[in-house]
C-alpha positions in Angstrom: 19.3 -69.5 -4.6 15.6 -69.3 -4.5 13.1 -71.3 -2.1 10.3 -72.3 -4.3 10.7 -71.4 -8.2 12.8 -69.1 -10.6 13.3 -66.1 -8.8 10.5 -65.9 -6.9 11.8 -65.5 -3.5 15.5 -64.9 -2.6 16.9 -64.7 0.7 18.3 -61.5 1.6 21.9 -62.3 2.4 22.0 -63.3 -1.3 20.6 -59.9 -2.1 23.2 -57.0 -3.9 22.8 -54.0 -5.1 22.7 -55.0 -9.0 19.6 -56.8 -8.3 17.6 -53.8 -7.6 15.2 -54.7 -10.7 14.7 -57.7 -9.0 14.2 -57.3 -5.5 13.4 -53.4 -5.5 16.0 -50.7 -4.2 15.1 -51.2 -0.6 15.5 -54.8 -0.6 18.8 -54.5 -2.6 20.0 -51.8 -0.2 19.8 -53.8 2.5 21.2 -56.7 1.5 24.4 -55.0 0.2 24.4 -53.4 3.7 24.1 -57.1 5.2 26.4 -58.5 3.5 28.9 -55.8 4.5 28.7 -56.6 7.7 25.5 -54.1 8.9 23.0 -55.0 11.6 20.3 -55.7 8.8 17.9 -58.4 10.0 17.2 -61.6 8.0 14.8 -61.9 5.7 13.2 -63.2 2.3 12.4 -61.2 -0.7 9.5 -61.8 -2.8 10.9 -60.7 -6.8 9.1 -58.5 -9.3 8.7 -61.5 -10.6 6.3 -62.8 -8.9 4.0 -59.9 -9.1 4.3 -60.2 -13.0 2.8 -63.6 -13.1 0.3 -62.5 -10.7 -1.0 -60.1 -13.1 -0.6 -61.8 -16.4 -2.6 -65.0 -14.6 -5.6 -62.6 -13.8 -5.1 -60.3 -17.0 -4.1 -57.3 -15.8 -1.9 -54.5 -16.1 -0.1 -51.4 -14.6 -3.6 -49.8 -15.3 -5.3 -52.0 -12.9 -6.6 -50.7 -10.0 -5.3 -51.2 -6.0 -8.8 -52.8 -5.1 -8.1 -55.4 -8.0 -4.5 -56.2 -7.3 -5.3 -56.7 -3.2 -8.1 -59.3 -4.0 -5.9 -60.9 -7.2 -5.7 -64.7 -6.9 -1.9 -65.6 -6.8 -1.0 -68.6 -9.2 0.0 -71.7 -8.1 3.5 -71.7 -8.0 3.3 -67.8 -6.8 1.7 -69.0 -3.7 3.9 -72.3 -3.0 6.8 -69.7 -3.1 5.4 -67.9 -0.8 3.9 -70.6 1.6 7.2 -71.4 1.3 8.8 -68.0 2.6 6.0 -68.2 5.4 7.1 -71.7 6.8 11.3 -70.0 6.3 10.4 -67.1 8.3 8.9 -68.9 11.4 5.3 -68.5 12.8 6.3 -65.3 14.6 4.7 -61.7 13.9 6.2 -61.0 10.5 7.4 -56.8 9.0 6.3 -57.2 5.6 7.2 -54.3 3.3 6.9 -52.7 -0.4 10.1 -52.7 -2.3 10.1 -51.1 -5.6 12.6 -51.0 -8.4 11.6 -46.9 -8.9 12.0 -46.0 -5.4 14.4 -44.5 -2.9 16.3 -43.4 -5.6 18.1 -39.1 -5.2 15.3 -37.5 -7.2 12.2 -39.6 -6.3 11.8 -41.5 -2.5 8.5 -42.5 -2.6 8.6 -42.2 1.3 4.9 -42.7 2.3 3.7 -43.8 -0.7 3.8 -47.3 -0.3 2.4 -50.3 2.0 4.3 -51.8 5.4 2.3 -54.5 7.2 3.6 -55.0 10.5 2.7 -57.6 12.8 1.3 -60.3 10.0 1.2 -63.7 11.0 2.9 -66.3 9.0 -0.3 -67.5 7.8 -1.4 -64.3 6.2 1.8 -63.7 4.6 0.0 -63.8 1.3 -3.0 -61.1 2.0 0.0 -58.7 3.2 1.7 -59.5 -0.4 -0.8 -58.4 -2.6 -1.6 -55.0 0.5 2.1 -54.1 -0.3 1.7 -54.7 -4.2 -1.7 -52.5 -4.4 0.2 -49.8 -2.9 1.7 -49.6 -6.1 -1.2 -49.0 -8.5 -3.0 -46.2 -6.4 -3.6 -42.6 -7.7 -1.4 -40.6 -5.8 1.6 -43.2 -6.6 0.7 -43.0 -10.3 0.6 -38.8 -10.3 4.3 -39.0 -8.2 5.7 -41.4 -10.7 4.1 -38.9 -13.4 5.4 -35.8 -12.0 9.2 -37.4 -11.4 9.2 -38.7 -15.1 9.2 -42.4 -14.2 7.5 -44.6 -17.1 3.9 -46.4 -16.1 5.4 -49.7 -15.4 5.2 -51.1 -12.0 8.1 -52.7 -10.6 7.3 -54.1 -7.2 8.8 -56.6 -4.7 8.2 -57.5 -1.2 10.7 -57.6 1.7 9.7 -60.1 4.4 11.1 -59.7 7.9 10.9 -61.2 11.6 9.3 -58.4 13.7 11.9 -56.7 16.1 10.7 -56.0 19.6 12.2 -52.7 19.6 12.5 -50.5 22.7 13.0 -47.6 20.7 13.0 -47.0 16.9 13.0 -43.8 14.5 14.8 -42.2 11.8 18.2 -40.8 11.2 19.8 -38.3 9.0 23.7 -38.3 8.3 23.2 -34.5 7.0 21.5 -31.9 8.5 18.1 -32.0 6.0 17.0 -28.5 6.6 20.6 -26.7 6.5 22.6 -29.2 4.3 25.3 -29.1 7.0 27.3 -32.5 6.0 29.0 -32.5 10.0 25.7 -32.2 11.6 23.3 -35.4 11.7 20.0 -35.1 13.1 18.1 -38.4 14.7 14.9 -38.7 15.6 13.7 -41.5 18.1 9.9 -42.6 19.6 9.4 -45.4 22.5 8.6 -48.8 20.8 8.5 -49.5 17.0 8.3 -46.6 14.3 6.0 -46.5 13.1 4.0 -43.8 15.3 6.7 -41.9 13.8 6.6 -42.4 10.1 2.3 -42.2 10.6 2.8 -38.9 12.4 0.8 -40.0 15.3 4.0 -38.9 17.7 6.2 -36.0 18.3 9.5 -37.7 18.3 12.8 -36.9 20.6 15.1 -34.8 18.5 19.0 -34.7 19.0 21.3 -33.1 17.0 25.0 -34.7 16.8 28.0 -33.5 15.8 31.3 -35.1 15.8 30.4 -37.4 19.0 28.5 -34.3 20.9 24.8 -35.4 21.1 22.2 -32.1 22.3 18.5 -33.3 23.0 16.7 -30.4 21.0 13.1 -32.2 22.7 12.5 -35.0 24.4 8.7 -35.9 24.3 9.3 -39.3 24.7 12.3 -39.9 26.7 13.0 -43.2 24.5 16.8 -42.7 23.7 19.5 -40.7 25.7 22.5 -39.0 24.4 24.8 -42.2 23.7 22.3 -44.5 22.3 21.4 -40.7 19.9 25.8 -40.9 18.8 25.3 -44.9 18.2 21.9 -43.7 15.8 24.3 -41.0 14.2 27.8 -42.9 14.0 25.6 -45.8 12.3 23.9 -43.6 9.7 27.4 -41.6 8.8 29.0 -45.3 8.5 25.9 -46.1 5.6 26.5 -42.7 3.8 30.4 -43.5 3.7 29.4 -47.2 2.4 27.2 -45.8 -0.6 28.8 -42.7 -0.9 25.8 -40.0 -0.5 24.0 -38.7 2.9 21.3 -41.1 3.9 18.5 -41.4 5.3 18.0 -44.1 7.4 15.5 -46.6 9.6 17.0 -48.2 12.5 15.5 -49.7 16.0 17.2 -50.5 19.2 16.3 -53.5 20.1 17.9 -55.5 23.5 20.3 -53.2 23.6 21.8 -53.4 19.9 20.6 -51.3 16.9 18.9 -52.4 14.4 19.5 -50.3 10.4 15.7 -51.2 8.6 16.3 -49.2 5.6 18.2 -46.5 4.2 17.9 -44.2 1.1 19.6 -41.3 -0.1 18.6 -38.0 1.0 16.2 -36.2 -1.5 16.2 -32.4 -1.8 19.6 -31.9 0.7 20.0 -28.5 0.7 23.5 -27.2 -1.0 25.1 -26.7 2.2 26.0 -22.6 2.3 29.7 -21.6 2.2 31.8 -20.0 5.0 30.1 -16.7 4.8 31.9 -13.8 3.3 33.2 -11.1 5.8 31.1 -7.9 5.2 32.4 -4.7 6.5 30.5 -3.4 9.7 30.3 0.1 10.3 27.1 1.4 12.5 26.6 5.5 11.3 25.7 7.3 14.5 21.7 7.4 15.3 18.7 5.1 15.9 18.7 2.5 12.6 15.5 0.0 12.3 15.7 -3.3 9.7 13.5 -2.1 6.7 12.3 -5.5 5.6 8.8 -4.9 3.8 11.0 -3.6 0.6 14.1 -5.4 1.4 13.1 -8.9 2.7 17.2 -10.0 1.8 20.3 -8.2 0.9 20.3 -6.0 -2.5 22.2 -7.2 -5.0 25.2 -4.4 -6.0 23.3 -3.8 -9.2 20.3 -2.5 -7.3 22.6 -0.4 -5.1 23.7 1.2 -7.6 20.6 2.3 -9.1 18.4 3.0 -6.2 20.8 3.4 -3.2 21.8 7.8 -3.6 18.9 8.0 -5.8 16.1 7.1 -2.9 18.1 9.1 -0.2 18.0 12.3 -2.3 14.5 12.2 -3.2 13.1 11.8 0.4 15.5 14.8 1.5 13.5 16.7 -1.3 9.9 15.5 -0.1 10.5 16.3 3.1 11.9 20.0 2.7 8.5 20.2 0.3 6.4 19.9 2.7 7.8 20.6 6.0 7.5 17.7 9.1 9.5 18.2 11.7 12.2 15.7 10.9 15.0 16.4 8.3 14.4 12.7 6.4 13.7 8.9 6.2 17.3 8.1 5.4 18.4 4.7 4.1 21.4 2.5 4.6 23.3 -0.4 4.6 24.7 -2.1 7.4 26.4 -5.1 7.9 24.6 -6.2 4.4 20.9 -5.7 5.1 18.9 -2.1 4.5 18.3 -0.6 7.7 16.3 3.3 8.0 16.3 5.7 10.0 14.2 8.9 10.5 17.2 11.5 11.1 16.0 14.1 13.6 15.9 18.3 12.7 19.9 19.0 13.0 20.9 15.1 12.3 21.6 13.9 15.9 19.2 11.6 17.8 18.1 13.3 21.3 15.0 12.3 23.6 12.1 13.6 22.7 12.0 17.0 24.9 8.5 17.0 27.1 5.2 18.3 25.3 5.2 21.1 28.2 8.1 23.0 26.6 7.4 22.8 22.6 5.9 26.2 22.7 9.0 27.3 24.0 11.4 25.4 21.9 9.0 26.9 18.8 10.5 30.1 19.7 13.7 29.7 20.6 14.6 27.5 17.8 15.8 28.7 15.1 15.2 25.3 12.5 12.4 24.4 14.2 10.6 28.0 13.4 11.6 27.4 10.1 10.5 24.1 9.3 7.4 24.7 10.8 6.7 28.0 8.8 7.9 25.9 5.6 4.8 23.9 6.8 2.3 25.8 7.0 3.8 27.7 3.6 3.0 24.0 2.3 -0.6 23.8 3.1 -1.4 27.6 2.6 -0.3 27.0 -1.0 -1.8 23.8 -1.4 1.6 22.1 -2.4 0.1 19.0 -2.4 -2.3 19.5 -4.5 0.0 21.4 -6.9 2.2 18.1 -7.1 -1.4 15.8 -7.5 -2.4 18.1 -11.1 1.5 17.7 -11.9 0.8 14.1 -12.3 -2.1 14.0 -14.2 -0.7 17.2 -16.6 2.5 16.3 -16.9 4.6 13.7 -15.0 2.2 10.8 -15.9 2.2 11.5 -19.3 5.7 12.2 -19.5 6.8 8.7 -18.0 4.5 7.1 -19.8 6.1 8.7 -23.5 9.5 7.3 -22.0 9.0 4.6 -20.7 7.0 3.1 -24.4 10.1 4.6 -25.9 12.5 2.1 -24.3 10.3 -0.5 -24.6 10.3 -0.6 -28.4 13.8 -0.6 -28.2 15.7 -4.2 -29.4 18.4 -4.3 -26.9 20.0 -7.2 -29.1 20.6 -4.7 -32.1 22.8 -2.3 -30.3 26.3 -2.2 -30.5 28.0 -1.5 -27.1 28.0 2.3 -27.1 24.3 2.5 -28.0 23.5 0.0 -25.2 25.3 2.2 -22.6 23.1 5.4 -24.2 20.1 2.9 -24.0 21.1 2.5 -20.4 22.2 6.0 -19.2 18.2 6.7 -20.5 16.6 4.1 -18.2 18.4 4.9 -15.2 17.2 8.7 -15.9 13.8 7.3 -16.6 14.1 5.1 -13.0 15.7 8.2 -10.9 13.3 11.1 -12.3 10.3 7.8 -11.2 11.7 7.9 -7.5 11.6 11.7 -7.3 7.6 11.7 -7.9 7.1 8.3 -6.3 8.4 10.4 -3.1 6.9 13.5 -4.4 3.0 11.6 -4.4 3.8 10.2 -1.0 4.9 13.0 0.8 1.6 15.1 -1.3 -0.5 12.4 -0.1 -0.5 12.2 3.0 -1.8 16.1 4.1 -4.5 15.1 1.7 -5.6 11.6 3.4 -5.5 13.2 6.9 -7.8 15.9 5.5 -10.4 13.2 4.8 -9.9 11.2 7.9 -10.1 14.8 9.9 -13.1 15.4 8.1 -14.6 12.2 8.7 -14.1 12.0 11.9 -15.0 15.4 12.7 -18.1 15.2 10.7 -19.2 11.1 10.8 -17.3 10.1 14.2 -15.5 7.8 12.1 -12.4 6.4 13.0 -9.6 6.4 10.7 -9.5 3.1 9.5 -13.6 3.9 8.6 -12.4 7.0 6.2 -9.5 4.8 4.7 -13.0 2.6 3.1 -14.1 5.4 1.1 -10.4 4.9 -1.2 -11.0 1.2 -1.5 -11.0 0.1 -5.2 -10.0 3.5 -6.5 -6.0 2.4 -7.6 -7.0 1.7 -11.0 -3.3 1.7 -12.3 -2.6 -1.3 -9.5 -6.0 -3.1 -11.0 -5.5 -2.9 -14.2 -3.6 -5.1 -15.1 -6.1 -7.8 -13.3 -9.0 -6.4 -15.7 -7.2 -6.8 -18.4 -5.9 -10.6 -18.0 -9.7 -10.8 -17.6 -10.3 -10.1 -20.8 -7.9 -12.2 -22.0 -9.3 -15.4 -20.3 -12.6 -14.6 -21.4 -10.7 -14.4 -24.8 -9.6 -18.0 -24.0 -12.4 -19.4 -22.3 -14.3 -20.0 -26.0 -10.5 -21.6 -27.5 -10.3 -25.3 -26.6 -7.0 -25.5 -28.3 -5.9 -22.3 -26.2 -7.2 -24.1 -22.8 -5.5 -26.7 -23.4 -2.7 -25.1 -23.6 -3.1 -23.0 -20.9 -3.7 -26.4 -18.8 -0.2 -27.3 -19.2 2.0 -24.1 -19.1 5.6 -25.0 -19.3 8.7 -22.8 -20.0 7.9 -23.4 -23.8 4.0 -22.6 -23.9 4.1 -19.1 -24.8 6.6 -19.7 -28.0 3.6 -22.4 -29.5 0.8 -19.7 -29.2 1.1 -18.3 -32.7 0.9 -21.8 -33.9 -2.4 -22.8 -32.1 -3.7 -19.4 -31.9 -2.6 -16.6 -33.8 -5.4 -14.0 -32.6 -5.0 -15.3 -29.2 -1.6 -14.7 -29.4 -1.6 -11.4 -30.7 -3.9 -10.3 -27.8 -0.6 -12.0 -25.6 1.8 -10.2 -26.9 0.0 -7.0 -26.7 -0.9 -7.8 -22.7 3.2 -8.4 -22.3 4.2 -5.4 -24.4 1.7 -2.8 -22.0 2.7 -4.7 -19.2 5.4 -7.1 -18.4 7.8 -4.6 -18.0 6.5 -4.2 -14.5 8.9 -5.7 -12.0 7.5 -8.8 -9.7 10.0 -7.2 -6.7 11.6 -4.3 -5.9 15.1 -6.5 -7.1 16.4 -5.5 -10.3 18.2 -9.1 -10.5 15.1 -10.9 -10.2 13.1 -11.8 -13.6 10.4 -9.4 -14.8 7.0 -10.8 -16.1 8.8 -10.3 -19.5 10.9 -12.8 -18.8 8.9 -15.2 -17.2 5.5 -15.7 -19.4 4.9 -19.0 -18.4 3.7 -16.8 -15.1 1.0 -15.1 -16.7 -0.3 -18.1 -18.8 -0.7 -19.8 -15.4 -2.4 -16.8 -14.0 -4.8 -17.1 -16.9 -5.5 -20.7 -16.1 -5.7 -20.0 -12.7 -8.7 -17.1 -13.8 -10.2 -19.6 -16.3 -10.4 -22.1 -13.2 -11.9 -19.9 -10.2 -14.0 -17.8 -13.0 -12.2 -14.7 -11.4 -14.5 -11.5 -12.3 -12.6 -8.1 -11.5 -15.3 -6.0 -12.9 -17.5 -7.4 -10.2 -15.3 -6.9 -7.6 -14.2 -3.8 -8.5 -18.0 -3.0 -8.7 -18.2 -4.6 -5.0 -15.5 -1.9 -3.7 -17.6 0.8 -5.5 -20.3 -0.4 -3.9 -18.7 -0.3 -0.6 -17.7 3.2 -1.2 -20.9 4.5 -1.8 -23.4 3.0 0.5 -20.4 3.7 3.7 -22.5 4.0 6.9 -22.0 7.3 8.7 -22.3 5.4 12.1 -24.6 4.2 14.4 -27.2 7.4 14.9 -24.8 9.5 12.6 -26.9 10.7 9.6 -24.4 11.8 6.8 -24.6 15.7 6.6 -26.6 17.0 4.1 -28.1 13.5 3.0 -26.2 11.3 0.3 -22.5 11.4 1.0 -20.5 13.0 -2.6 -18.5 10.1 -4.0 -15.4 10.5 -6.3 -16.1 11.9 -9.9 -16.3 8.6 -12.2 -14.4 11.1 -14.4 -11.8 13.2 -13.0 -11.6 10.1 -10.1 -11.3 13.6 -7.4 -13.9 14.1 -4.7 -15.4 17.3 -5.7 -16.0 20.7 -3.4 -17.7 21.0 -0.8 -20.3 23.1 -0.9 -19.6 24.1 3.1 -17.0 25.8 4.4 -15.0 22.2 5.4 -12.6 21.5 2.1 -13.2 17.4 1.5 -9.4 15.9 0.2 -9.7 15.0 -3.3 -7.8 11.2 -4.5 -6.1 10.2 -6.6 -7.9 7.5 -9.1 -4.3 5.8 -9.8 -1.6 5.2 -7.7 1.8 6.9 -9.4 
């Protein structure tokens, strides 16, 4: 039964939830939660309806703008309905609140977006109206609305309430929201009303509860204690068994009862994670460290497989090249996760002996005589930079024959045996890649610390100072930058291509040829020489290959900050070349030498101190 017209103002108690296109979701909500019995105050509802004939009176639609729609004129029998509301409700301070047919729904909350007036008068009932329906036509409520697929029409009712003099108020979750545990609810609670709480103007008191065990996680506050926090939790685990999905709930204690203000499902609840799997835990012997800059989470078996022996032999090799006084960086997995540990000459872990007696220990022992002549064999041969001219004469070259070989292959026109050839031959390709990979490390590394002891034995410099003279010279890591450069410079000139590139979606790349076909060509022929490149060191996750919606949004992302790597990289060479030598350090013999733009090596020396030559790529 309405008040004053045709569905212009219901009361609440009349409310269900099939009248949601009515009275909004929140409004509907609460009055099926009313009328089953839940501590849901009284109030009025002010339809969709009545915002309709506000807007066709003054000739507008949902294009209008919130400045418009707050200073509308309401028609006549819009305002006796809600004169009439005003004069139901009382002259005391008034909650006046959006309700809108799209919102609180699973996939789209709105939470924030729209208008509560709290504390209106009955008098200005109607200014608070059109405040709650403006909320509805602002920017940021259009581009949500956009982005969650919702159509441009604006839906919007008002729920009016008597104010409750709350003592304390806040929020309420029946499900943990950041865990997705279903028997853990999480309430938060500030002194007075709540809405310091929804503005984010207070740190709330935060209790966990589970079963009727209420923990105080903080208490800022001090507004609630640990029975009034299982009354909040009980009450929002009684609204998620009513509708039938965690919620997320408003409630206010108020005279010792609580209050429920609104509820709505829980958007984005984790899936809650499944009794964990028992994983086998056996500790080898020795001191093991978490290696998490490579292996940030658990390999998948398939990457096991293929890396796991394959890694541990070709460090054993790298280190028997070139002699440190350590058998290996050995890998492992424990419990799950990839742990490392540097094995000791001989394989067991021993304190360190004290620097007074290495000499001694030099002579008496055996392994360590011998690792230290296999050492100094290693520099006096100038192993490292054997294995450097390796790369460049042979190994690159090499990888780079078999690895265009597999990429020309069509996987989907094998039969099962040639797949498993196809297969064997990348794994071969991977494992021969790890044995240089650790090969160039190991090589490196005498190398750099002949430039930093040259540096600072020459310049003073510290280490980190020498490490600026390399910067920018990993052209194989850049290259790929420089060359989705040129492709945006390619696109800059293409409106239709821009365009494109402006709204990237999972089906973008497969509509190039059509709007494009030169700037697709250029595409493809960017993926071909370089989406085989992993994104991570997992061989489950997706290559760029596979994703190249990724690099049509890093071409947008180029065309938008006008991203220039030939000026950085010109920056670095910069950098490189006019290095200080120090404060009152002159470099020796003027100029320093730089790397050859050529051969990318520092050339000789022409003293008797041999400079480290660098590699211009990174293997």
């Amino acid at each position: 039964m309405t008040l004053t017209g045709i569905d212009l103002v219901i009361p609440l108690d009349e409310v269900g939830s099939a009248d949601a296109s009515r009275v909004g979701r929140k409004a509907a909500t609460l009055g099926a939660l009313k009328r089953a019995g839940f501590p849901v105050p009284d109030g009025l509802v002010v339809t969709t309806e009545a915002l309709a004939r506000t807007l066709a009176a003054a000739a507008l639609d949902a294009a209008a703008g919130p400045e418009q729609v707050a200073a509308v004129p309401l028609p006549g029998e819009v305002a006796a309905a809600v004169a009439a509301a005003a004069q139901r409700m009382g002259g005391g301070p008034l909650a006046v609140r959006s309700s809108a047919v799209d919102e609180d729904l699973p996939g789209a909350s709105y939470a924030g977006q729209y208008e509560s007036v709290l504390g209106v008068p009955a008098g200005d009932l109607a200014s608070a109206v059109r405040r709650c329906w403006a909320s509805a036509f602002t920017h940021h409520v259009a581009a949500y609305r956009r982005s969650r697929g919702v159509g441009s029409d604006v839906g919007m009712a008002v729920l009016v309430q008597p104010m409750v003099a709350a003592e304390a108020a806040g929020v309420a979750f029946s499900a943990d929201p950041v865990t997705g545990d279903r028997d853990t609810a999480v309430v938060s609670a500030v002194r007075g009303l709540g809405d310091r709480l929804v503005a984010g103007s207070a740190s709330p008191d935060e209790w966990v509860v589970r079963g009727v065990a209420a923990t105080c996680r903080a208490a800022p506050e001090g507004a609630i204690d640990a029975e009034v926090a299982a009354a909040v939790a009980a009450l929002a685990r009684r609204v998620e068994a009513r509708l039938g999905a965690p919620q997320d709930i408003e409630w206010a204690l108020a005279g010792g009862e609580l209050v429920l203000l609104q509820a709505r499902p829980i958007t984005a609840l984790p899936v809650q994670a499944a009794e964990p799997v028992p994983v086998p835990l056996e500790v080898p012997p020795g001191f093991w460290e978490r290696e998490a800059s490579h292996a940030p989470k658990p390999w998948t078996p398939m990457t096991l497989s293929a890396l796991g022996h394959a890694r541990n032999r070709a460090m054993r090799r790298a280190f028997a090249e070139f002699g440190p006084l350590a058998e290996t960086l050995e890998f492992a997995q424990i419990g799950g996760w990839e742990y490392t540990r540097l094995v000791p000459l001989g394989g067991k872990d021993r304190p360190a002996p004290p620097a007074r007696l290495m000499p001694l220990l030099i002579r008496l022992v055996p392994r360590l005589r011998r690792r230290i002549a296999d050492a100094v064999a290693a520099v006096r041969s100038d192993t490292a930079g054997r294995f450097v001219e390796q790369w460049y004469q042979q190994w690159r070259p090499d990888l780079a024959a078999r690895i265009a070989l597999l990429r020309d292959i069509d996987l989907g026109a094998l039969d099962d045996e040639e797949l498993d050839a196809d297969t064997t031959r990348a794994l071969a390709l991977l494992h021969d890649g790890i044995d240089i990979h650790f090969l160039l490390h190991a090589a490196l590394m005498p190398i750099l610390a002949e430039l930093a002891f040259a540096c600072r034995e020459l310049l003073g410099w510290a280490d980190e100072e020498a490490c600026e003279l390399l910067v920018g010279l990993s052209t194989t890591s850049t290259d790929p930058a420089r060359r989705l450069a040129e492709l945006a410079g390619m696109a800059a000139d293409r409106p239709a291509v821009r365009r494109l590139l402006g709204e990237a979606d999972g089906g973008a790349a497969g509509r190039l040829a059509a709007i494009d076909p030169d700037f697709a060509e250029a595409f493809a022929a960017y993926q071909r020489e370089f989406a085989c490149r992993a994104l991570r060191y997992e061989i489950a996750d997706p290559s760029i290959a596979e994703t190249p919606e990724l690099t049509l949004r890093l071409l947008a992302d180029q065309l938008t900050r006008g991203h220039d790597p030939a000026a950085g990289a010109a920056a670095l060479a910069h950098r490189r070349t006019t290095r200080p030598a120090g404060p009152g350090r002159p470099w020796p013999g003027g100029r320093p030498r730089t790397a050859s733009a050529s051969s990318g090596r520092w050339p000789a020396p022409s003293g008797p101190t041999r400079y480290a030559r660098t590699t211009s790529s990174s293997p």
